[in-house]
C-alpha positions as CSV (number, residue, x, y, z in Angstrom):
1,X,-17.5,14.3,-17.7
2,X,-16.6,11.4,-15.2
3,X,-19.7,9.8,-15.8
4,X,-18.6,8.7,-19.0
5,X,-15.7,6.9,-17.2
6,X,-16.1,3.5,-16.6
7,X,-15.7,2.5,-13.1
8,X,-12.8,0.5,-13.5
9,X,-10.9,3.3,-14.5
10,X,-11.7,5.0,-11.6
11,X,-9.5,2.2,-9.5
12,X,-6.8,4.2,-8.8
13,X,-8.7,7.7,-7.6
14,X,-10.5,5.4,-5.4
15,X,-8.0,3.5,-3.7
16,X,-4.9,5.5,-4.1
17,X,-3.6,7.0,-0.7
18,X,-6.0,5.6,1.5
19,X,-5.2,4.1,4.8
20,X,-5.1,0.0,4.9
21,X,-6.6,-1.5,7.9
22,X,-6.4,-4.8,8.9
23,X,-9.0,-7.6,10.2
24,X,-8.5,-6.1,13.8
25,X,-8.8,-2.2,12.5
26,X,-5.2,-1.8,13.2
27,X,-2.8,0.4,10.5
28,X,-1.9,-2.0,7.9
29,X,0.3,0.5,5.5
30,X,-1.0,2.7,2.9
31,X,-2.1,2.2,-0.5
32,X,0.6,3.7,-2.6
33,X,-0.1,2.1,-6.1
34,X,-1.6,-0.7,-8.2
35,X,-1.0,-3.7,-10.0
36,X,-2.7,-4.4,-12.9
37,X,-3.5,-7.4,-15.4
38,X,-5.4,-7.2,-18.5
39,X,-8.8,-9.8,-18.8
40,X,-8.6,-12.4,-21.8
41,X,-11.7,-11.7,-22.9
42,X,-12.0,-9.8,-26.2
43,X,-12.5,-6.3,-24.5
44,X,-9.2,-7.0,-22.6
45,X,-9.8,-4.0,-20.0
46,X,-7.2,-3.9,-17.0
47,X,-8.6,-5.4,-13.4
48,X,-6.4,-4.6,-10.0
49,X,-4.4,-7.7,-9.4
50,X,-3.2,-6.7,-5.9
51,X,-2.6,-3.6,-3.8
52,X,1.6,-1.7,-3.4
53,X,2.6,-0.9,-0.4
54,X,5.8,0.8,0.9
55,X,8.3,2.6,-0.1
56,X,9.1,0.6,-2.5
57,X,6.3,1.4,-4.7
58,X,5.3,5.1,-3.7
59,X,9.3,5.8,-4.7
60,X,8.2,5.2,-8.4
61,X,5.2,7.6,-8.2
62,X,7.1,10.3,-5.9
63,X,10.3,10.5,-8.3
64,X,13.5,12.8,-8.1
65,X,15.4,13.0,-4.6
66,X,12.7,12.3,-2.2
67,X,11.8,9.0,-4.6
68,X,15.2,7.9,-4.6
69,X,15.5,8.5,-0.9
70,X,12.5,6.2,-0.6
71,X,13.7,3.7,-2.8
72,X,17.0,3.8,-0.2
73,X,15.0,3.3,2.6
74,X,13.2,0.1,1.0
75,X,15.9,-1.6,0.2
76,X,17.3,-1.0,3.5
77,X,14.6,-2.5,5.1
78,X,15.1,-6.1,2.9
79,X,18.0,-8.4,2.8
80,X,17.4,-8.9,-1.3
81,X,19.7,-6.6,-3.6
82,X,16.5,-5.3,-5.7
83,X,13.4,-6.1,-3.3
84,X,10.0,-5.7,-4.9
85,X,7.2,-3.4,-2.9
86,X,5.0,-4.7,-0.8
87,X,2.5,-6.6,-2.1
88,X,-1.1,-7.4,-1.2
89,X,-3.4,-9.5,-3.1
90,X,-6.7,-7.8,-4.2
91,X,-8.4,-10.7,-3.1
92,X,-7.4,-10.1,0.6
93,X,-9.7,-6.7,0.8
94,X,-12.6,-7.1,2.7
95,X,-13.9,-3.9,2.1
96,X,-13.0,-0.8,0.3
97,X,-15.0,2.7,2.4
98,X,-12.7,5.3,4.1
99,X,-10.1,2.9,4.5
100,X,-9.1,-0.4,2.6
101,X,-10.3,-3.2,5.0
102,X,-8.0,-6.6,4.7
103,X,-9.5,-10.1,5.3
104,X,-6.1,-10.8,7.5
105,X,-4.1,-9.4,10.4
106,X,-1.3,-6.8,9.5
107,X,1.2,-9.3,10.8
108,X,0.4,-11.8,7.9
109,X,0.6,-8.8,4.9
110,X,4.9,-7.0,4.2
111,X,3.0,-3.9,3.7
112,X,3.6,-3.8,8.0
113,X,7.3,-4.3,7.9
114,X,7.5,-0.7,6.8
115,X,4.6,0.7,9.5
116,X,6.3,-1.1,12.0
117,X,9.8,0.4,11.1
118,X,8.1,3.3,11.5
119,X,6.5,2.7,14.5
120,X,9.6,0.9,16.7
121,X,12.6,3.7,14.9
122,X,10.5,6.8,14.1
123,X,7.5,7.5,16.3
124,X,8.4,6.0,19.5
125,X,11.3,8.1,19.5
126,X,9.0,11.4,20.1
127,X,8.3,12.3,23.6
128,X,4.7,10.5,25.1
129,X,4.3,8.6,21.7
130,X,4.6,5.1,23.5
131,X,1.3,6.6,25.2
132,X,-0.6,7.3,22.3
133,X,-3.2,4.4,20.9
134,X,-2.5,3.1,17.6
C-alpha cells in the first residue's frame, strides 16, 4: 500500500525520532516533530519548513501527565512565560541517513540547550558518566 504514498507524506515516518547530529557528529537533540507550510502552487501539498526539538514539542505528541511534565520542564529551561520548542530550519540539514546531519555545530542550534541540561544535571550525576565519550 505505501507505494501509493507520495514521498512527501512520508516526512514524518522518516525523520521522526531520529537522533540529530551536528557538523562535528556530536548529539545535537532529537527530532521530536515537524513544521509544516503549504506550497502556493495550485497542488498546495505541505513541505517541512524546519525540524522541533525539545521538550517543548515532543510534550504535544506525548500528551497526558508525562506531556505536561515535559511541557514543565521546557519552560523551566527558558526565561519567556510560553517559550516555543526548539526550532531548526530544514535548510540547516546536511543530510538525512541514520541520523539527521546539521550543516552547523550544536552550539549554534536551541535544540542543545535541552541535551546539554541533560548532560551537565542528569547524566553526569551517574557514577563513571564524566568518563564515558559523547
Amino acid at each position: 500500500m505505501s507505494e501509493h504514498i507520495p514521498q512527501e507524506l512520508l516526512a514524518g515516518l522518516e525523520l521522526l525520532d531520529r537522533q540529530l547530529v551536528d557538523a562535528d557528529r556530536l548529539l545535537a537533540g532529537k527530532v521530536d516533530d515537524l513544521e509544516f507550510e503549504f506550497a502556493d502552487d495550485e497542488e498546495g501539498f505541505p513541505y517541512v519548513v524546519a525540524i522541533l526539538s525539545g521538550p517543548g514539542a515532543l510534550a504535544g505528541r506525548v500528551g497526558g501527565r508525562l506531556g505536561r511534565w515535559m511541557g514543565v520542564l521546557h519552560r523551566r529551561l527558558h526565561d519567556e512565560p510560553d517559550p516555543d520548542p526548539a526550532r531548526i530550519p530544514f535548510g540547516l540539514v546536511e543530510r538525512i541517513d541514520e541520523v539527521v546531519e546539521l550543516r552547523v555545530e550544536r552550539d549554534d542550534v536551541d535544540s542543545n540547550r535541552t541535551e546539554k541540561w541533560a548532560r551537565d544535571v542528569v547524566v553526569t550525576k551517574i557514577p563513571g558518566a564524566r568518563h564515558a565519550p559523547e
